[in-house]
C-alpha positions in Angstrom: 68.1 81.6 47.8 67.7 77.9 48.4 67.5 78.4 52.6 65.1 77.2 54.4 63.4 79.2 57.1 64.5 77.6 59.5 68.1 77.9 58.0 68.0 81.4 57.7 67.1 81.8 61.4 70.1 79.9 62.3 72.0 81.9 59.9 70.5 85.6 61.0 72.7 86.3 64.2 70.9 89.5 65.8 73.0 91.1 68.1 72.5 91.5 72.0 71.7 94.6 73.3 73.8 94.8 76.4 72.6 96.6 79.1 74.1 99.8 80.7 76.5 98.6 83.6 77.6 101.0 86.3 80.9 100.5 85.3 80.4 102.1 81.7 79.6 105.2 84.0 82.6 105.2 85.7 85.0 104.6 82.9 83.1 107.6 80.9 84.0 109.8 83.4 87.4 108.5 84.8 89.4 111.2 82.9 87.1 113.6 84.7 87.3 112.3 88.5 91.0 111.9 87.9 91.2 115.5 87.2 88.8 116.8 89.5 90.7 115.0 92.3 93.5 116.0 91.2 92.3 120.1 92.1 92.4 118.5 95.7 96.1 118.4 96.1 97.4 119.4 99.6 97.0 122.9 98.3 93.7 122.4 97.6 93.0 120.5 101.0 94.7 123.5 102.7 93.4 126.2 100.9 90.0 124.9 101.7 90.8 124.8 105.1 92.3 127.9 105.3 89.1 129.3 103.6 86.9 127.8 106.7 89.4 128.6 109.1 89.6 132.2 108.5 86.4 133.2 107.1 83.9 130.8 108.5 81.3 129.8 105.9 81.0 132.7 104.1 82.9 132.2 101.3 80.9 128.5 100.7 78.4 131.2 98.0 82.0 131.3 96.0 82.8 128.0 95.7 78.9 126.9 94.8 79.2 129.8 91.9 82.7 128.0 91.0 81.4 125.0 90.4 79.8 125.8 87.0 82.8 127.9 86.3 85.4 125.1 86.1 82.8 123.0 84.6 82.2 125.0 81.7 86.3 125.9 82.0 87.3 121.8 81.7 84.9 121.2 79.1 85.9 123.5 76.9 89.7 122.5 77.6 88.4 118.4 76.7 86.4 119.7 73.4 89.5 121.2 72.3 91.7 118.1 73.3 89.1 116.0 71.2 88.1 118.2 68.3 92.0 119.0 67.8 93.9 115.8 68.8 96.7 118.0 70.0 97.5 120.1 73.6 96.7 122.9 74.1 99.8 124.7 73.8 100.6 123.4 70.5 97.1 124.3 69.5 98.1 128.2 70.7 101.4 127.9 69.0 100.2 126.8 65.6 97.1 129.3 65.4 98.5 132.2 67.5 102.7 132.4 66.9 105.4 130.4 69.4 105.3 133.8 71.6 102.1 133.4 72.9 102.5 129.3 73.5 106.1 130.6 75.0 104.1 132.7 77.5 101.0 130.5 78.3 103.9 128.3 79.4 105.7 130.1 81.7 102.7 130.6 83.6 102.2 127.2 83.8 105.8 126.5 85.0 105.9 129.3 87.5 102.2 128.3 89.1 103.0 124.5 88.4 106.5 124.8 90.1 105.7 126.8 93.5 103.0 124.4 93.8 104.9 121.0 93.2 107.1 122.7 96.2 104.5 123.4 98.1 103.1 119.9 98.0 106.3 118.2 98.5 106.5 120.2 102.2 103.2 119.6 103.1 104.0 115.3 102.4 107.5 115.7 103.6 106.1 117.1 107.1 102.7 114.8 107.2 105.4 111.8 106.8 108.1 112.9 108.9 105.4 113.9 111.6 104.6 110.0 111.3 108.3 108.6 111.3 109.6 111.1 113.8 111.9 111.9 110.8 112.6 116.1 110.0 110.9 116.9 107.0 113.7 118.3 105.4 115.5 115.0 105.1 112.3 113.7 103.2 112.4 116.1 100.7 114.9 114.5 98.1 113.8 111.0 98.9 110.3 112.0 97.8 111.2 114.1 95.0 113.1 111.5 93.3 110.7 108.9 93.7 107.5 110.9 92.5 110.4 111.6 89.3 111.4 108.1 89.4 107.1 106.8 88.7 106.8 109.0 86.4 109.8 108.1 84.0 109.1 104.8 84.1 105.1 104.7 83.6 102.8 105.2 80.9 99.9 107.7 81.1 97.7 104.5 81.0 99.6 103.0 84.3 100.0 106.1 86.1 96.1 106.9 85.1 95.2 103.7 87.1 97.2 104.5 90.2 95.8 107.8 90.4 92.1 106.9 90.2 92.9 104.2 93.4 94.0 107.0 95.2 91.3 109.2 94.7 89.3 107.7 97.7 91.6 109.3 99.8 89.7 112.4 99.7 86.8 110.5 101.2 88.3 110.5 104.8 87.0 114.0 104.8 83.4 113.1 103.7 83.4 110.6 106.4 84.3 113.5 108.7 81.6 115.6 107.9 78.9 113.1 109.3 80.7 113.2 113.0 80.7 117.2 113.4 78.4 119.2 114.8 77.6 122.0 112.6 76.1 125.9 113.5 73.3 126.0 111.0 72.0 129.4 112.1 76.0 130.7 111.7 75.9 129.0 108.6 72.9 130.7 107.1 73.3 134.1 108.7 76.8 134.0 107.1 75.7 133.0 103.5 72.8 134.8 103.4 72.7 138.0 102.9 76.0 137.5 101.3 79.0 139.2 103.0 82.1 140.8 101.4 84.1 142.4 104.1 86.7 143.6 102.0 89.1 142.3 104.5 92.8 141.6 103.3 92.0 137.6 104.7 89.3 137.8 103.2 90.4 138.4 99.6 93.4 136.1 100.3 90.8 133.5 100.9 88.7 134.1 98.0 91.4 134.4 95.4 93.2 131.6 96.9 89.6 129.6 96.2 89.5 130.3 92.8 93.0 129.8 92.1 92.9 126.3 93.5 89.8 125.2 91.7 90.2 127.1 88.2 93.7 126.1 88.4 96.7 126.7 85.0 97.4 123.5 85.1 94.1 121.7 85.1 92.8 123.9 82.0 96.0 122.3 80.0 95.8 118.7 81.7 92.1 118.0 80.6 93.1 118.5 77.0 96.1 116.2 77.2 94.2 113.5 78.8 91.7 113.6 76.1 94.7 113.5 73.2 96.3 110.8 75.3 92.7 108.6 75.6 92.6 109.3 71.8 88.7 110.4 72.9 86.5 110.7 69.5 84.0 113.2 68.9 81.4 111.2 68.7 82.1 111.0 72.8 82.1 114.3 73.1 78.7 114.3 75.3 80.5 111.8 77.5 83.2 113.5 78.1 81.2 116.9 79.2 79.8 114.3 81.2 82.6 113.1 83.2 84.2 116.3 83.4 80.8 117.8 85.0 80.8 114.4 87.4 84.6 114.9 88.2 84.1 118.3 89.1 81.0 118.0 91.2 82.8 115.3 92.8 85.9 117.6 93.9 83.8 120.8 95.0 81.8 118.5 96.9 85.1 117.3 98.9 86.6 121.1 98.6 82.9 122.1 100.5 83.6 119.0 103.2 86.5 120.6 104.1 85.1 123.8 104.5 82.4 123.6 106.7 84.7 120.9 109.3 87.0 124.1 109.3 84.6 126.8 109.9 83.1 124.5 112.5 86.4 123.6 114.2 88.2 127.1 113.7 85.0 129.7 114.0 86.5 131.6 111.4 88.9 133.4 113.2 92.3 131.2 112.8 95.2 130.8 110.2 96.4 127.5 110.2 100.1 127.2 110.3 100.6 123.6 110.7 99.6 120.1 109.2 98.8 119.2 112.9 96.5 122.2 113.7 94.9 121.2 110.7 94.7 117.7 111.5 92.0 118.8 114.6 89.1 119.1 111.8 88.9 115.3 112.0 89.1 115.1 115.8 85.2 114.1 116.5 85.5 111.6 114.0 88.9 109.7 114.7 89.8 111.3 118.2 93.7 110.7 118.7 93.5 109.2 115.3 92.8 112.7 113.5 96.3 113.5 112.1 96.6 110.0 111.0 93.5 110.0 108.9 94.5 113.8 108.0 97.9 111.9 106.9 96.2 109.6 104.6 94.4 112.3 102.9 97.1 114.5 102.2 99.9 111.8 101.4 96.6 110.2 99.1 96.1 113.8 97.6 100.0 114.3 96.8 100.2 111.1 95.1 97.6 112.4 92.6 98.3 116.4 92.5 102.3 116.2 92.4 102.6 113.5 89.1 99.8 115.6 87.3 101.6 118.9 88.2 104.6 117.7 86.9 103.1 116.3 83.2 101.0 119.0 82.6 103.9 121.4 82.7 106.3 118.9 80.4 103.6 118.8 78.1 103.0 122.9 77.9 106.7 123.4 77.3 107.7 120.7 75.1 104.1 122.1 73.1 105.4 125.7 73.1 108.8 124.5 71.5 107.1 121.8 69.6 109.3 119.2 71.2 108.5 115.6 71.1 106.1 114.9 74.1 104.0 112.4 76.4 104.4 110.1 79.0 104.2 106.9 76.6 107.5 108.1 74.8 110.8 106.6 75.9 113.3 109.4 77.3 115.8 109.3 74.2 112.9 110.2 72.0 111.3 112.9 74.3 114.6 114.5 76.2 112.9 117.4 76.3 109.6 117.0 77.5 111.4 114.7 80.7 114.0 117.4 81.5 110.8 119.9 82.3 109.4 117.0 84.4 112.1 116.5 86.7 113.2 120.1 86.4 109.7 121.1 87.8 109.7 118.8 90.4 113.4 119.4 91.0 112.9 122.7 91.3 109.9 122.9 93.2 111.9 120.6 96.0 114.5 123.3 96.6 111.6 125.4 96.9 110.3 123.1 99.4 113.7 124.1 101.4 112.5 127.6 102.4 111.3 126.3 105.6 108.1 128.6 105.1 105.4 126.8 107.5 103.6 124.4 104.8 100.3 125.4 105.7 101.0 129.0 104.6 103.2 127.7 101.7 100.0 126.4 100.3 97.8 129.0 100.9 100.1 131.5 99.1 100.7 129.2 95.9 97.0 129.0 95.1 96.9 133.1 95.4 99.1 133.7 92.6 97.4 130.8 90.8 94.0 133.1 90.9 96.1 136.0 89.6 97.5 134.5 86.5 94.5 131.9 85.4 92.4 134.9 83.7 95.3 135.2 81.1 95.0 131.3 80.1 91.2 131.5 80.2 90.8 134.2 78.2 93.5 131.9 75.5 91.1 129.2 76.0 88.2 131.5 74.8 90.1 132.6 71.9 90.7 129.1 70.8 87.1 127.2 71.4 85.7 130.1 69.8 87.8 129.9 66.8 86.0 128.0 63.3 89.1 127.5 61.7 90.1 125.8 64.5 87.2 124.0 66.3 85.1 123.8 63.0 81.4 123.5 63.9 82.6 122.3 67.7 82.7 126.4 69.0 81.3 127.0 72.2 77.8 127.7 72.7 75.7 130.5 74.4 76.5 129.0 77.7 79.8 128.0 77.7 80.9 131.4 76.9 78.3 133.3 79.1 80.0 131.1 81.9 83.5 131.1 81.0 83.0 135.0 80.4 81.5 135.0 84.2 84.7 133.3 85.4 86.7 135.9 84.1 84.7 138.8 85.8 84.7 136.6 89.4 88.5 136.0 89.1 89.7 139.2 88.2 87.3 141.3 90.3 88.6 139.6 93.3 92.2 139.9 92.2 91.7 143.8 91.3 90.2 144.0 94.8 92.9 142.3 96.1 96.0 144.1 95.1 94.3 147.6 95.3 94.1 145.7 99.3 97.7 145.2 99.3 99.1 148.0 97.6 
């Protein structure tokens, strides 16, 4: 009572208002471009070139309409991450019995595993291609080395690598600016739009969605947000970053296209990295495969580790195992052993000596036949009040995530009545 006024100003300490840096953006949505990128995986990077390559640009209309599809998809997967504090699997397991979880995670392991393979061949040939080294040899070498950074790192360190490597994926964007691209084929092909009904031509488009709405990405974006210990109160900024991260991937995914339609007229299935490699002739001439390299060795290095966790983390979940990549092995033997088994695993696969190219392709196929089952879990659970409480989805994030569900399996109905 006995301050002066000019005490009490030296004894009032206002805070400072600091302003937004950009850098507050990027950590916000980190999580999300980490993820996104991660969609790009060589399977990703081939799919969307197969998708060019055989089908020109008229399956672009698809992977525009996917865009808010995996958006809505993610952010429903982070909400229940953040709301919940547990995986997703877990989450299924406690609310809808250890069958379901035990199923949920299968699919992850069998899409997860031929995937992991297929990644490991399409790195094993980019890097043998560069050391004059078979492929084959490279196989083991890379498997237990991927095994070898996992074990040893935290989420935390492994989340830094991974974001470094995600400018990779730019080498196509840089493409894209030295091609010369058919803008009346490109509008007379999206518009009106054309469904041929062709068995390439569902390949394709089931491949697409199986690569972008991909099992393990709906179960990674949950375990990142448990392992960022993300509040609610951040919520909005998550939604953000997953949006961002997304946006960021299809952006890269329609790069890719539209250098492959150009290059390949869509009328060619790639077989090899090297064929491939050609879509970044005009902007690196002899260069191309070595810039190709970069982005698929960069891609690998992000795709391959997250494969790997997000399937440990589903099946330790379903069995309600000790889990996470910040646990030491002798506390978490279980969660490990489906780490390397998956990766293990998906390098004998790599064996088969099918041409990578197709490898990849394939894998993202029976990805897009098996996601509706794990969307329509998702739905269950971030519509659930005893579960989510007043966090359920909205109007739009089901009208979207009910959309996704009626793209996917209309294509994959389509499909197989194609095939069989």
């Amino acid at each position: 009572m006995g301050h002066t006024l000019s005490e009490s100003k030296k004894i009032i300490k206002y805070p400072r208002k600091r302003r937004r840096h950009i850098l507050d953006y990027f950590s916000a949505s980190k999580e999300g471009i980490i993820t996104g990128a991660a969609d790009n995986d060589p399977a990703g990077i081939a799919t969307f070139a197969q998708v060019g390559a055989t089908t020109g640009f008229s399956l672009i209309w698809l992977l525009a309409l996917i865009t808010p599809l995996i958006i809505a998809v993610e952010e429903m997967s982070a909400r229940i991450g953040v709301v919940t504090k547990k995986g997703l699997n877990t989450v299924i397991r406690n609310n809808y019995g250890a069958k379901l979880a035990i199923t949920a995670g299968l699919i992850v392991f069998l899409c997860n595993m031929v995937t992991i393979g297929a990644n490991i061949v399409a790195v094993s040939e980019i890097i043998g291609a560069l050391t004059h080294i078979n492929w084959a040899w490279l196989v083991l070498p890379i498997t237990i080395l991927i095994s070898t950074f996992l074990i040893k790192n935290s989420y935390s360190s492994i989340s830094k690598y991974l974001i470094i490597v995600t400018i990779a994926l730019l080498f196509y964007v840089a493409a894209a600016f030295f091609i010369r691209i058919d803008t009346h084929a490109l509008v007379t092909q999206l518009w009106p739009i054309q469904m041929t009904g062709s068995t390439i031509f569902l390949i394709a488009a089931v491949a697409l969605l199986g690569t972008t709405i991909s099992p393990y990405l709906i179960f990674w974006q949950t375990t990142e947000e448990v392992e960022n210990k993300t509040s609610i109160k951040d919520l909005r900024k998550t939604h953000s970053g997953v949006a961002l991260g997304f946006i960021y991937a299809n952006l890269i995914a329609l790069v890719i296209i539209l250098l492959a339609a150009s290059v390949f007229n869509g009328n060619t299935l790639i077989e090899t990295t090297t064929e491939a490699a050609t879509m970044l002739q005009p902007l690196a001439g002899d260069w191309a495969f070595l810039l190709f390299s970069f982005g698929i060795v960069g891609s690998g290095l992000i795709g391959i580790p997250v494969l790997a966790a997000s399937t440990a983390y589903v099946g330790a979940e379903a069995f309600s195992w000790p889990e996470g990549l910040s646990k030491k092995i002798k506390k978490a033997k279980g969660f490990y052993s489906i780490m390397i088994g998956a990766i293990l695993m998906g390098g004998l696969l790599a064996l088969t000596h099918v041409p990578p190219m197709i490898m990849l392709l394939y894998t993202q196929v029976l990805n897009g036949l098996l996601t509706p089952i794990l969307i329509i879990l998702l739905m269950m659970i971030s519509n659930n009040k005893k579960i989510m409480g007043k966090h359920t989805n909205r109007f739009w994030s089901n009208a979207l995530g009910i959309l996704s569900l009626v793209v996917m399996i209309g294509f994959d109905v389509l499909l197989l009545i194609k095939l069989f």
